[in-house]
Backbone as a ProteinNet text record, in pm:
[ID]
protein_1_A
[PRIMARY]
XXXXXXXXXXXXXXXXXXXXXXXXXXXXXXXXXXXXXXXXXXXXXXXXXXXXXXXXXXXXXXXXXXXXXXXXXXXXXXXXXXXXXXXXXXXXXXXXXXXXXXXXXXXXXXXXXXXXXXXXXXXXXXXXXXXXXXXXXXXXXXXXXXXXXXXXXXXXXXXXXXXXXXXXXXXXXXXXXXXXXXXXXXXXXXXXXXXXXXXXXXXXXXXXXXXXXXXXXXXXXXXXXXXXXXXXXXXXXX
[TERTIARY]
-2036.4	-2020.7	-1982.4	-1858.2	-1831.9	-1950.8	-1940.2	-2071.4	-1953	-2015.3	-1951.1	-2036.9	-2007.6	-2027	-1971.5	-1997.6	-1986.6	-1998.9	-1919.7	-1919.7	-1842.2	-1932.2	-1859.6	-1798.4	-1693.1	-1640.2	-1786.3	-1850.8	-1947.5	-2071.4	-2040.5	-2196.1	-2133.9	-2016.6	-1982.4	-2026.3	-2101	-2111.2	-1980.7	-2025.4	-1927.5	-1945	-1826.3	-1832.6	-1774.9	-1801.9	-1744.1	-1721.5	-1643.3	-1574.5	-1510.5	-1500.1	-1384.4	-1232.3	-1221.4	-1063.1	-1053	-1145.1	-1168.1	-1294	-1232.9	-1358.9	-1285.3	-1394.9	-1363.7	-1505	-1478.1	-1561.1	-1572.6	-1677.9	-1683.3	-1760.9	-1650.6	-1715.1	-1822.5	-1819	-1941	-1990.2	-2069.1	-2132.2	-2060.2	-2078.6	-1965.9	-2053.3	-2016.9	-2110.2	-2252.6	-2296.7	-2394.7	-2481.3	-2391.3	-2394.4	-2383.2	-2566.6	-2648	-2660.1	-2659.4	-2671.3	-2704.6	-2805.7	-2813.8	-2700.9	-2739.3	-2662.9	-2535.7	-2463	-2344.8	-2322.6	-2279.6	-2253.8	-2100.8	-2099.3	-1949.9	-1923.5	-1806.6	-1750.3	-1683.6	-1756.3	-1694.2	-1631.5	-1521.2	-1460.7	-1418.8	-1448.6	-1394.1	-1521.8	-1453.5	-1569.8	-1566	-1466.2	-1466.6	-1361.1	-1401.4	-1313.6	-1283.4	-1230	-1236.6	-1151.7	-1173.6	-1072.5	-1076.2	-991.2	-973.6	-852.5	-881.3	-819.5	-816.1	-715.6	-727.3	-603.7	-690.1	-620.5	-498.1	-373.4	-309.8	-315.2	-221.4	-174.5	-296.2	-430.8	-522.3	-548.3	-664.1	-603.5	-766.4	-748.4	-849.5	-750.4	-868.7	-842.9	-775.1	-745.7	-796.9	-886.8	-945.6	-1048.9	-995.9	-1100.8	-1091	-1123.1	-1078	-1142.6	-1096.5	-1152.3	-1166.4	-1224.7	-1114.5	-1201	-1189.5	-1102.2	-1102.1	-959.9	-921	-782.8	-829	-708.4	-702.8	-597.1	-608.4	-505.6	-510	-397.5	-423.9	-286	-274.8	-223	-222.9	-130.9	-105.2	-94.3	-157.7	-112.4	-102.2	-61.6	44.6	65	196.2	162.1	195.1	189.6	246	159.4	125.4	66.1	128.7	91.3	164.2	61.4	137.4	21.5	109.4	-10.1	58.7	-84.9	-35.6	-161.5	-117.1	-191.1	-193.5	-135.4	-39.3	67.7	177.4	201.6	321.5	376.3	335.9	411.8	378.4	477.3	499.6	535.6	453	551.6	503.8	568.3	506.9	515.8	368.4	329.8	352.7	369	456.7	397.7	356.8	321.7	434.4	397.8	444.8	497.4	416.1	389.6	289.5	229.4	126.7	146.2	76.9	54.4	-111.6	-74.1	-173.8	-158.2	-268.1	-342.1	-434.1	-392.9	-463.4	-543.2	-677.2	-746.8	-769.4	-826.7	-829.4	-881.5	-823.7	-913.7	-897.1	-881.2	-907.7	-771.6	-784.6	-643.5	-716.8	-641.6	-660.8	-614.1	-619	-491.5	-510.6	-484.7	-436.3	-379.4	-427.4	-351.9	-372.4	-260.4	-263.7	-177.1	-254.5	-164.6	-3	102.5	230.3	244	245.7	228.2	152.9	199.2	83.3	38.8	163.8	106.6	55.8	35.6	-26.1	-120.2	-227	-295	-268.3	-255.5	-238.2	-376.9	-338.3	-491.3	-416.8	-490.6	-481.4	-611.8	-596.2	-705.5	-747.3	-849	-872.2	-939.4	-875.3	-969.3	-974.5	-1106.8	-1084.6	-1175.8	-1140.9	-1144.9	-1189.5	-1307.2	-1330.4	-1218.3	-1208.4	-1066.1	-1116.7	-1016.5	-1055.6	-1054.4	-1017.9	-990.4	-1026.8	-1108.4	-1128.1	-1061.1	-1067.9	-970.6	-859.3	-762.3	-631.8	-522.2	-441.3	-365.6	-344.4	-374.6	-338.7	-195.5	-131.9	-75	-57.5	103.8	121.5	205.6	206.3	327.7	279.5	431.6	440.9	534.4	531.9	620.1	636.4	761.2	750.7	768.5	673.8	662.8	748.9	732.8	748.9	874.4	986.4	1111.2	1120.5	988.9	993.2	888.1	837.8	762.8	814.2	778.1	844.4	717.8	765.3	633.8	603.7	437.6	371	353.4	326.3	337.1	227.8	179.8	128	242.6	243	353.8	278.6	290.2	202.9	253.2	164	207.7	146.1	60.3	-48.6	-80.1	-78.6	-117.4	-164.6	-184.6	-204.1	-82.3	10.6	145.6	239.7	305.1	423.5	524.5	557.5	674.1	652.6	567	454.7	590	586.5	573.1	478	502.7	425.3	421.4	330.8	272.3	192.9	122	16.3	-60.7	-217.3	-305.7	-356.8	-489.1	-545.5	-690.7	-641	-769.9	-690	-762	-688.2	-765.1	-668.5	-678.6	-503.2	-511	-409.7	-419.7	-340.2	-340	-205.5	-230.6	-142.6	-141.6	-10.3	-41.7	26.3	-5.3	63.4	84.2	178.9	166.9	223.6	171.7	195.9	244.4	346.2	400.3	367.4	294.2	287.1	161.2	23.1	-63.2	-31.1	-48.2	-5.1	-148.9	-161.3	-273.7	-225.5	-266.7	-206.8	-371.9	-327.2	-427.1	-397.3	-464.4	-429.5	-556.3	-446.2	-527.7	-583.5	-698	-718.3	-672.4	-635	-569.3	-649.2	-762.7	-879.8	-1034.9	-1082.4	-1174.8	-1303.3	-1313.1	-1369.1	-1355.6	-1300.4	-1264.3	-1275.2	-1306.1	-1371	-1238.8	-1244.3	-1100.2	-1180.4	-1196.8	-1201.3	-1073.9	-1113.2	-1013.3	-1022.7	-992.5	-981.3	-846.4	-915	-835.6	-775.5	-699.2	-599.8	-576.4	-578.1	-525.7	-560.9	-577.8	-568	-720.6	-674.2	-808.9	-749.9	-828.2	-824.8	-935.9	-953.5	-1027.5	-1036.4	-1129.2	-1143.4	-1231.2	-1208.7	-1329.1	-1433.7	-1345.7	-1446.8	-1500.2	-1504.8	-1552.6	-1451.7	-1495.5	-1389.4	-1415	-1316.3	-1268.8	-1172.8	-1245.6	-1135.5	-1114.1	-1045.8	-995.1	-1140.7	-1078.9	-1148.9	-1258.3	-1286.4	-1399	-1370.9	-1449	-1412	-1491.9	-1431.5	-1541	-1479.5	-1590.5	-1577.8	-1588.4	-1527.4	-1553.8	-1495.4	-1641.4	-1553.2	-1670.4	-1638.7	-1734	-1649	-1483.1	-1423.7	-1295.9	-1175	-1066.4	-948.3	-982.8	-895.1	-990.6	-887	-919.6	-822.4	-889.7	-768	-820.6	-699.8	-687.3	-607.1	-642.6	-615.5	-563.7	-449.8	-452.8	-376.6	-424.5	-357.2	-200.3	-148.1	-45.3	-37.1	-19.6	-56.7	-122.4	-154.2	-272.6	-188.1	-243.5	-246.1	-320	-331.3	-465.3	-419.2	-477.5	-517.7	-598.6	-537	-612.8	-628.4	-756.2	-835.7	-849.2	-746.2	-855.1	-881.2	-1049.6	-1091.5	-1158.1	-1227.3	-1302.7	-1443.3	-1515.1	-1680.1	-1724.9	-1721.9	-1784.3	-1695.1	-1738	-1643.3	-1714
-3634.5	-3574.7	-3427.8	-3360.7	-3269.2	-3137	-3036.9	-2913.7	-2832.4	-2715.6	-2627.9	-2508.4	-2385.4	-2226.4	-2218	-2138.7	-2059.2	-1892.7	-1801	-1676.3	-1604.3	-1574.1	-1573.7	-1407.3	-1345.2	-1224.8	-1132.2	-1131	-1076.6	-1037	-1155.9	-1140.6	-1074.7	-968.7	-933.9	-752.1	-761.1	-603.8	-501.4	-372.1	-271.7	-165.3	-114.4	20.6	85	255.1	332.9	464.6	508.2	632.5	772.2	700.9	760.4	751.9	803.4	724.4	596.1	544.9	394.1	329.3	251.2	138.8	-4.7	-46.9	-188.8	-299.3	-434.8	-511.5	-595.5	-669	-723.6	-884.6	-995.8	-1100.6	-1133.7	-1071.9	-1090	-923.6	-964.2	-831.2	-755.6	-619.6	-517.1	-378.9	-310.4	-160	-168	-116.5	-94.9	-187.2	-266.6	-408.2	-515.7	-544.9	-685.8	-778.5	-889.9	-1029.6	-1156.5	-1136.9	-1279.8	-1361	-1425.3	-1561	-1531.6	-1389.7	-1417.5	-1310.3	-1365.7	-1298.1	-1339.1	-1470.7	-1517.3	-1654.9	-1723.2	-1877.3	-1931.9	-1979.3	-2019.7	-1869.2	-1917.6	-1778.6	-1693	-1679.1	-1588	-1482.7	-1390.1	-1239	-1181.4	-1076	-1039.9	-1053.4	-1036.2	-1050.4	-910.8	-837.1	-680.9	-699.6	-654.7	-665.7	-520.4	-447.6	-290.7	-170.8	-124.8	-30.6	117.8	156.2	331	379.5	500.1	598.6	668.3	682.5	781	892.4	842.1	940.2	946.3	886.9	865.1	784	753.7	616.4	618.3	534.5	530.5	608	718.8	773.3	715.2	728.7	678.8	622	480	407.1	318.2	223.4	160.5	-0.4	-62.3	-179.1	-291.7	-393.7	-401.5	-614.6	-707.9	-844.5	-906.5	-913.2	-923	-921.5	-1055.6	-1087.9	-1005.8	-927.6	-841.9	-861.6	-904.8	-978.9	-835.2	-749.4	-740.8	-796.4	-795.1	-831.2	-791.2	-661.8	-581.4	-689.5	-621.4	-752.7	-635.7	-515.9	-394.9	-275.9	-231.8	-69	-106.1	6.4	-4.9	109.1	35.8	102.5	142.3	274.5	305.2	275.3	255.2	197.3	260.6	299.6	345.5	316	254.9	243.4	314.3	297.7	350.9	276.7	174.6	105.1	109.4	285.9	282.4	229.4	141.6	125.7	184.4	208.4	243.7	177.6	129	47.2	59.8	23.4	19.2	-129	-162.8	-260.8	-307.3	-363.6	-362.8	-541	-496.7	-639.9	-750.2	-873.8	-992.6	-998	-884.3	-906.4	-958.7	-992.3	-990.4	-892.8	-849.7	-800.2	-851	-885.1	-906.4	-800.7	-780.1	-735.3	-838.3	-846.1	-913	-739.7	-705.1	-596.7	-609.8	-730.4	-766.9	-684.4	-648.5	-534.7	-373.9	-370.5	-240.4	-132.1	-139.2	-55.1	40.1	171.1	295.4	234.3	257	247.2	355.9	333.5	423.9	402.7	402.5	329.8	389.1	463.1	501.1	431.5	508	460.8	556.6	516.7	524.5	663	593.2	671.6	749.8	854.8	978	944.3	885.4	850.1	778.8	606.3	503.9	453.6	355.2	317.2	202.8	143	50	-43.7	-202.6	-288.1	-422.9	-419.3	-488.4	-550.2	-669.9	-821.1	-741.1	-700.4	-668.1	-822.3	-846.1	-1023.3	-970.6	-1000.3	-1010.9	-1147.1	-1182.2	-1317.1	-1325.6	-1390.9	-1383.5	-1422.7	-1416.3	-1468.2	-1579.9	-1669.7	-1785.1	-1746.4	-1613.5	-1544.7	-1402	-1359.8	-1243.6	-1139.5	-1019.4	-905.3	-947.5	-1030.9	-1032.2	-863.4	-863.1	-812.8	-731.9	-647.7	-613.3	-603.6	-654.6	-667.4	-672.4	-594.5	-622.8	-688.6	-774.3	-789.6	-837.4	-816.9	-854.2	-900.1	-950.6	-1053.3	-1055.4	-1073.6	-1097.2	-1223	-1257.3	-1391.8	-1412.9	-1377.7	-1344.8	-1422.5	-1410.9	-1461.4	-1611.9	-1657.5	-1767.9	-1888.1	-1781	-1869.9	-1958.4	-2099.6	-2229.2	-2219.6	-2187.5	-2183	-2315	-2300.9	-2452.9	-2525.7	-2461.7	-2530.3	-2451.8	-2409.2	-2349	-2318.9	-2212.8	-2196.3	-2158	-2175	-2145.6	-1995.6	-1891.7	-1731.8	-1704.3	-1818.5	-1765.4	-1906.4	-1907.9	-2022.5	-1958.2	-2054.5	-1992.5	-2056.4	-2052.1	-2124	-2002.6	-1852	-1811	-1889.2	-2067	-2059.3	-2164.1	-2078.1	-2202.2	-2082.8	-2144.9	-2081.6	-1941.8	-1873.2	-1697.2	-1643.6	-1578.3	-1481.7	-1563.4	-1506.6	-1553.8	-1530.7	-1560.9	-1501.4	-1604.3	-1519.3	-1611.9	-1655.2	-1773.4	-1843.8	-1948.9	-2080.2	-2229.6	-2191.3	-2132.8	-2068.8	-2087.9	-2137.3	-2157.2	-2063	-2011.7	-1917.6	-1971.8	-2032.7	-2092.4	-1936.9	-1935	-1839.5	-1915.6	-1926.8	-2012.5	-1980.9	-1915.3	-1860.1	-1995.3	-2007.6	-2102.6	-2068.7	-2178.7	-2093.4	-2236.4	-2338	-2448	-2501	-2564.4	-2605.7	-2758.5	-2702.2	-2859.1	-2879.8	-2994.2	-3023.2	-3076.4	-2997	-3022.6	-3108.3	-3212.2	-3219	-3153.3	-3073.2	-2989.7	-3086.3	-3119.8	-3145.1	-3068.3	-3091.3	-3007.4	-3058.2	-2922.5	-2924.1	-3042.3	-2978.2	-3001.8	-3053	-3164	-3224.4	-3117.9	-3001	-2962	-2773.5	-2841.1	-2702.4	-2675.6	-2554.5	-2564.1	-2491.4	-2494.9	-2413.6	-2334.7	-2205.9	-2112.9	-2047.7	-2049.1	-2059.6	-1944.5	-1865.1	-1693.1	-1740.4	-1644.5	-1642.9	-1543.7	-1467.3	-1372.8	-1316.7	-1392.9	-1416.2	-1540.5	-1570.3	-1647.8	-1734.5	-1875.8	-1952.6	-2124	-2162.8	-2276.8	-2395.7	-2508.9	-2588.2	-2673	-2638.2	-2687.3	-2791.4	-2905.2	-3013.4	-3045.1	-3031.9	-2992	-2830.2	-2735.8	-2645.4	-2544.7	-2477	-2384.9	-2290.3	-2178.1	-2039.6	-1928.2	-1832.3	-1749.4	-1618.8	-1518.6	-1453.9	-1342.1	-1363.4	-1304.3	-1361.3	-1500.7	-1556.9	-1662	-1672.1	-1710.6	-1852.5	-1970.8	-2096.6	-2186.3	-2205.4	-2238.6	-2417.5	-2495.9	-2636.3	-2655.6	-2763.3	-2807.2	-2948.7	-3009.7	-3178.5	-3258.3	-3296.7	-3323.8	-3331.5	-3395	-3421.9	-3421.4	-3422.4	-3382.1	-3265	-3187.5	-3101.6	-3086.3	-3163.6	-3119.3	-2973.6	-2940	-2794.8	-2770.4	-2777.1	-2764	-2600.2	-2563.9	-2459.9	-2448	-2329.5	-2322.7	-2192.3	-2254.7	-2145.8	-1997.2	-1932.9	-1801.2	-1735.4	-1897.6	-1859.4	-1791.6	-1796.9	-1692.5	-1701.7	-1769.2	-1862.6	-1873.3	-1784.5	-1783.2	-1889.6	-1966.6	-2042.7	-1989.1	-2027	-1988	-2094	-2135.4	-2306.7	-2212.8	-2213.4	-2173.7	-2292.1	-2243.9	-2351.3	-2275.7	-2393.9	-2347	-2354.8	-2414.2	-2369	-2326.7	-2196	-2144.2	-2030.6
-358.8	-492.4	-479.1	-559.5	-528.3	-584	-524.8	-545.4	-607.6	-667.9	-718.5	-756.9	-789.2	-791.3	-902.1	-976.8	-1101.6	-1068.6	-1124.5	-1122.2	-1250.4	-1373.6	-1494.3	-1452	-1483	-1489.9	-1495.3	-1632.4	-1736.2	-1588.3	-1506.2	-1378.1	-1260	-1265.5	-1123.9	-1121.9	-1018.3	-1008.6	-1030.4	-1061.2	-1104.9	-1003.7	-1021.4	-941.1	-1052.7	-1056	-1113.8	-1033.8	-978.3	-911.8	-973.7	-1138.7	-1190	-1167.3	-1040.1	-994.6	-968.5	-954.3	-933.2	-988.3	-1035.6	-1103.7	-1052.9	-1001	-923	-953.3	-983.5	-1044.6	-910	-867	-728.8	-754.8	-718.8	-726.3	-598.1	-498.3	-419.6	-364.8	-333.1	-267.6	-166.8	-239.8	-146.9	-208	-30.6	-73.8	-117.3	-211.6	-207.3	-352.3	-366.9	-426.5	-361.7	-367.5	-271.2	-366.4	-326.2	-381.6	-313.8	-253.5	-139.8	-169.1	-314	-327.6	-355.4	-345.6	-362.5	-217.6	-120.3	-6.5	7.3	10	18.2	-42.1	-48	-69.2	35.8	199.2	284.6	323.1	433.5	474.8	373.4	213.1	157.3	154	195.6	194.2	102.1	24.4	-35.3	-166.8	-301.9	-397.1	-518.8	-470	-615.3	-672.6	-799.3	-921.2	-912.4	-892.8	-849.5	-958.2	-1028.9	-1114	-1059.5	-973.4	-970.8	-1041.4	-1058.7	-1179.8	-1082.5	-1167.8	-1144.5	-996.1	-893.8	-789.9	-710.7	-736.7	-672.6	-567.4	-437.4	-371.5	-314.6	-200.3	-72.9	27.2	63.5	239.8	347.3	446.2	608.5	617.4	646.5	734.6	770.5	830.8	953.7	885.7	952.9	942.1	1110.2	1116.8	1228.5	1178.9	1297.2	1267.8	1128.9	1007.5	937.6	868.1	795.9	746.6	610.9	533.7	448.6	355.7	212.1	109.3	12.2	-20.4	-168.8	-232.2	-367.2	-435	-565.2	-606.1	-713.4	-852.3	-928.1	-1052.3	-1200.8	-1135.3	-1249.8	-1157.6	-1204.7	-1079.6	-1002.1	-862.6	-699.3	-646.1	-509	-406	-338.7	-253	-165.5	-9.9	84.5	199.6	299.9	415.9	510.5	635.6	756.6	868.7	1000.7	1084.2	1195.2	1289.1	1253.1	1351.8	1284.7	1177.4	1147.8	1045.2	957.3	837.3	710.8	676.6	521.1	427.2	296.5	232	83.8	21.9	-140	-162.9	-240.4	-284.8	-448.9	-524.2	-634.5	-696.2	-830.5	-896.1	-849.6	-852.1	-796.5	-644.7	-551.2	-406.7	-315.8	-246.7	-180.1	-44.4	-20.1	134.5	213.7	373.3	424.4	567.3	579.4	701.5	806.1	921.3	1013.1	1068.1	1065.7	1123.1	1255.6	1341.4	1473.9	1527.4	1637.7	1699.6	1627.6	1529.1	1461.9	1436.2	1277.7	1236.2	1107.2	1127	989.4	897.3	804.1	662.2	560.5	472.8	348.7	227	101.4	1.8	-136.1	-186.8	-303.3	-422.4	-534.2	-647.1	-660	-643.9	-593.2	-766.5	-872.3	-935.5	-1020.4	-1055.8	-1085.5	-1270.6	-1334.2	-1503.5	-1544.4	-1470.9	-1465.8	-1391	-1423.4	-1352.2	-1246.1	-1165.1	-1060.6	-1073.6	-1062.9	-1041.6	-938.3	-874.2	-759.4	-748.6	-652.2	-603.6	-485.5	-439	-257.1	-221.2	-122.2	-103.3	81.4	134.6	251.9	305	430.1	455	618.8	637.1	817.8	869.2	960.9	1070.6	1158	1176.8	1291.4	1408.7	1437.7	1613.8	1588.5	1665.7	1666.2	1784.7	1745.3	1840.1	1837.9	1767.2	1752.4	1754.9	1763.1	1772.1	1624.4	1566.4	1447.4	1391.7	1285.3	1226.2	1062	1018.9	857.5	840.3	674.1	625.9	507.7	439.4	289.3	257	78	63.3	-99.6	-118.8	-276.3	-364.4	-391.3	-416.3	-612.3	-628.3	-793.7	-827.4	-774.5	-752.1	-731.4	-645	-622.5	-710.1	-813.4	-845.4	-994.7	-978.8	-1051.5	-1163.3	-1342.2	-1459.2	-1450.9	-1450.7	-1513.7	-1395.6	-1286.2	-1149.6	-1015.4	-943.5	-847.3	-754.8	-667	-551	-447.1	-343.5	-192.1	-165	-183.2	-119.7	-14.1	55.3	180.7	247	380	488.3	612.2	710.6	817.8	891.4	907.8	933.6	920.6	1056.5	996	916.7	1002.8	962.4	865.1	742.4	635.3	504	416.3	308	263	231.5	202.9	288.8	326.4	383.8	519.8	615.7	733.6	739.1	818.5	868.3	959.9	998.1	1137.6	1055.2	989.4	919.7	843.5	837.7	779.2	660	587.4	429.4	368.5	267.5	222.4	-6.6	20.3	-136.6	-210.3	-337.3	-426.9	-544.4	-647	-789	-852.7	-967.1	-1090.8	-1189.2	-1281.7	-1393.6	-1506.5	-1595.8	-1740.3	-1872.1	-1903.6	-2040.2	-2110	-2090.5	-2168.2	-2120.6	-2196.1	-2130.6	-2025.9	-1876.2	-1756.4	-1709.7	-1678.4	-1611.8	-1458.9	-1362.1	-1234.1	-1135.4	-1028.6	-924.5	-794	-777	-644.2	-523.1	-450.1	-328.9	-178.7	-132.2	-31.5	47.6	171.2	301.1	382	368.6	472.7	385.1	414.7	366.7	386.2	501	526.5	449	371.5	256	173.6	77.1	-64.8	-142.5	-268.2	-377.6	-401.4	-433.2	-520.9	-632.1	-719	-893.4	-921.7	-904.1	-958	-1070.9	-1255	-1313.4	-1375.4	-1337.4	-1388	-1464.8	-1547.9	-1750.8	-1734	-1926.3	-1973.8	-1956.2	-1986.5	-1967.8	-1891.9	-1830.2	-1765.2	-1775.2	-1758	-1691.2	-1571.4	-1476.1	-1372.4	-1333.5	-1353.2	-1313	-1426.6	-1553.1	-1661	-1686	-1659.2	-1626	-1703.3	-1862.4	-1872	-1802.5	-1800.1	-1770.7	-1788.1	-1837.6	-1881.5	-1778.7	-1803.6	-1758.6	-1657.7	-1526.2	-1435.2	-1378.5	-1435.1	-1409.3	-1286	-1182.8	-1050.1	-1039.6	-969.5	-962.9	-855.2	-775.6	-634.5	-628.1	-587.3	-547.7	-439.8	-375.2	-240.9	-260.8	-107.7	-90.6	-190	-169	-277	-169.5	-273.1	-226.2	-300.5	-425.7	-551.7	-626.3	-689.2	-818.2	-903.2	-1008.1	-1161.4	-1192	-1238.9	-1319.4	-1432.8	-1590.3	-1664.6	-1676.3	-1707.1	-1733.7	-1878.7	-1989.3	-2091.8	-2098	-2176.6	-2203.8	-2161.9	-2085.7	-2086.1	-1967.1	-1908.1	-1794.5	-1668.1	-1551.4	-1464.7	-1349.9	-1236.6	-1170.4	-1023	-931.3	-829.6	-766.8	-655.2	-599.6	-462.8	-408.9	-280.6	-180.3	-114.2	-14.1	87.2	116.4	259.6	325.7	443	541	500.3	429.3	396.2	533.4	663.1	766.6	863.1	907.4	994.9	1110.5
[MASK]
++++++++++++++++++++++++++++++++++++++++++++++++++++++++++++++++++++++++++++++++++++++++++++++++++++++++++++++++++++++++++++++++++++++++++++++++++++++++++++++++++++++++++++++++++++++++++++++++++++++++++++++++++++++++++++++++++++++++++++++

């Protein structure tokens, strides 16, 4: 029988910085939650807003696959193996951290605000080789349908990393009811929603509200007009 998680928007810790206010579906910083530590290999989930010409510093991170994904605005990113790039709604960028990389990431411009997904994700190999890349998916994506922007497969559709995680985005201009099947029997969906509102397994949801199923092999997903819906397949044991 399939299990499932609930995480309404309304229950995710906040941060407030001023230049940044970031909402956190699991525990991050100095926001604890036993029961919400993670969903399988997914670690972390921020819904992240910085203000104007503002950013994050230099740090480090280290062992750890690294997703964001702008959803208004552009980042500007720059690490310590040299790249520069601007990040821009309907892109993804990933980071493999491995054995340990700087970065840097501001809001590109100084009049608007920028909001971006930070998702980070254990890795199936550790001390890898650090690496970036990005991708613009936006172009490719088919309305009323899911499109694959993330696998662990370079020569997969999207983007890469070193974890049997696969990331679908779907935007809707008509209510479809799709069955998304898992990769791996040994894998759970997490439903991050964007906009709009959906149903998952019975289960409504509206905007920002996150819900985890796995012990399963199909999942319908209702989504309505308008919606906007991030899908997550990770490996619950890893």
């Amino acid at each position: 029988m399939a299990q499932s998680i609930l995480h309404l928007a309304s229950t995710r810790d906040k941060s407030d910085f001023g230049w940044l206010k970031s909402a956190h579906t699991f525990s991050f910083g100095k926001h604890y939650n036993p029961e919400r530590i993670n969903f399988g290999a997914l670690r972390v989930l921020n819904d992240d807003t910085v203000s104007g010409g503002m950013g994050f510093g230099e740090h480090p991170h280290d062992n750890m696959e690294i997703i964001s994904i702008p959803l208004s605005g552009a980042l500007k990113h720059e690490d310590s193996m040299g790249n520069i790039a601007i990040i821009e709604e309907g892109e993804i960028q990933v980071m493999s951290a491995g054995t340990g990389i700087y970065h840097k990431e501001f809001n590109k411009n100084h009049q608007e605000t920028v909001q971006f997904l930070q998702i980070w994700l254990f890795p199936n190999q550790r001390n890898v080789t650090p690496r970036y890349q990005q991708l613009k998916y936006s172009e490719r994506l088919t309305p009323n349908t899911f499109t694959q922007v993330l696998s662990p497969d370079a020569n997969d559709e999207g983007v890469w990393i070193h974890q049997n995680a696969w990331f679908n985005i779907g935007k809707f201009d008509a209510e479809t009811t799709v069955s998304y099947p898992l990769k791996n029997k040994d894998n759970g969906l997490y439903v991050f929603v964007i906009n709009g509102s959906t149903i998952v397994e019975g289960q409504e949801l509206h905007a920002r509200d996150g819900y985890g199923v796995w012990e399963t092999e199909n999942i319908s997903i209702t989504a309505s007009a308008g919606a906007e819906i991030l899908l997550m397949e990770v490996p619950m044991n890893f």
